[in-house]
C-alpha positions as CSV (number, residue, x, y, z in Angstrom):
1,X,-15.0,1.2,20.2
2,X,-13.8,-2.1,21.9
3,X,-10.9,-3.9,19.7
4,X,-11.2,-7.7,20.7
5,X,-8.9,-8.8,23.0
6,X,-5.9,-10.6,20.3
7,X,-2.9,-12.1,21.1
8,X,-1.4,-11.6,18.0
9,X,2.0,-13.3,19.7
10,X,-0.1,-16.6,19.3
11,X,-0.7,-15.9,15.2
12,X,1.9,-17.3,13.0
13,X,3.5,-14.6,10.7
14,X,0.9,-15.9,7.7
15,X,-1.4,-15.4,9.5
16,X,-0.6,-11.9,11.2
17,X,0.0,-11.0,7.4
18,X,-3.2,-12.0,6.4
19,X,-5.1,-9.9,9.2
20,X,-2.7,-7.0,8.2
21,X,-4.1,-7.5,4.6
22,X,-7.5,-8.1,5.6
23,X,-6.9,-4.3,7.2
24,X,-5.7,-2.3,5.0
25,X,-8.0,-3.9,2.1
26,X,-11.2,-2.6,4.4
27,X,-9.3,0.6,4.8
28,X,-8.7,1.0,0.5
29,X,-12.5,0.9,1.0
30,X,-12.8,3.9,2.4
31,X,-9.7,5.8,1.2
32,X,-11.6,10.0,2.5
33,X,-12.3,8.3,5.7
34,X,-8.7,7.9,6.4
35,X,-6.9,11.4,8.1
36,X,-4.2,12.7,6.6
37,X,-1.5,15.5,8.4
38,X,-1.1,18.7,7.0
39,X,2.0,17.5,5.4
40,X,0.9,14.3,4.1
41,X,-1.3,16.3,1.9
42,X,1.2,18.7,0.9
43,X,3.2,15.7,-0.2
44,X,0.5,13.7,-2.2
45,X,-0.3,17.3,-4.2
46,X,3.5,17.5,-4.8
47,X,3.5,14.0,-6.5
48,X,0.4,14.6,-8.3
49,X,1.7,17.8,-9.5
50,X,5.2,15.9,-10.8
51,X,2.9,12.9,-12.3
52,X,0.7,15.4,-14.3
53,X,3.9,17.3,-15.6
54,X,6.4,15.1,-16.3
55,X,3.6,12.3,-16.9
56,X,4.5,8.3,-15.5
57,X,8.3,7.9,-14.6
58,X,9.4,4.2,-13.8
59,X,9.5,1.0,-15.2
60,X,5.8,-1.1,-16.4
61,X,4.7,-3.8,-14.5
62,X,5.2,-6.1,-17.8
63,X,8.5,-5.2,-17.8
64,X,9.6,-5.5,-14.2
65,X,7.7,-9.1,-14.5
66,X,10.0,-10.1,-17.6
67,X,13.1,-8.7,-16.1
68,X,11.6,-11.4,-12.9
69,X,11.5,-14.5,-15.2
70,X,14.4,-13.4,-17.3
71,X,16.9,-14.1,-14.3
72,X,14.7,-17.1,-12.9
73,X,15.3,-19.0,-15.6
């Protein structure tokens, strides 16, 4: 496969972001396609195994959003 020839030094940082985006949004597309080491794995089955034991740990989106706007205002 030939990557186009980009000068990403030429892109301003919105814009790199945006290609970066752009990226890993095609690559969510397609999560089985992406490889995964031996100890990658291991890890994402040790976090699954914690989440389905000790169930979601952390704080809600609602309430890290409030928490935002409480000390914005």
């Amino acid at each position: 496969m030939a990557i186009p020839d980009l000068n990403l030094d030429n892109l301003t940082t919105e814009e790199r972001l945006e290609l970066l985006e752009r990226i890993w949004e095609s690559l969510c597309r397609t999560p089985d396609a992406v490889p995964l080491t031996t100890a990658q794995r291991e890890e994402l089955d040790r976090r699954l195994d914690d989440l389905e034991r000790d169930g979601p740990v952390g704080v809600s989106r609602e309430e890290v959003m409030r928490k935002i706007h409480t000390k914005s205002s």
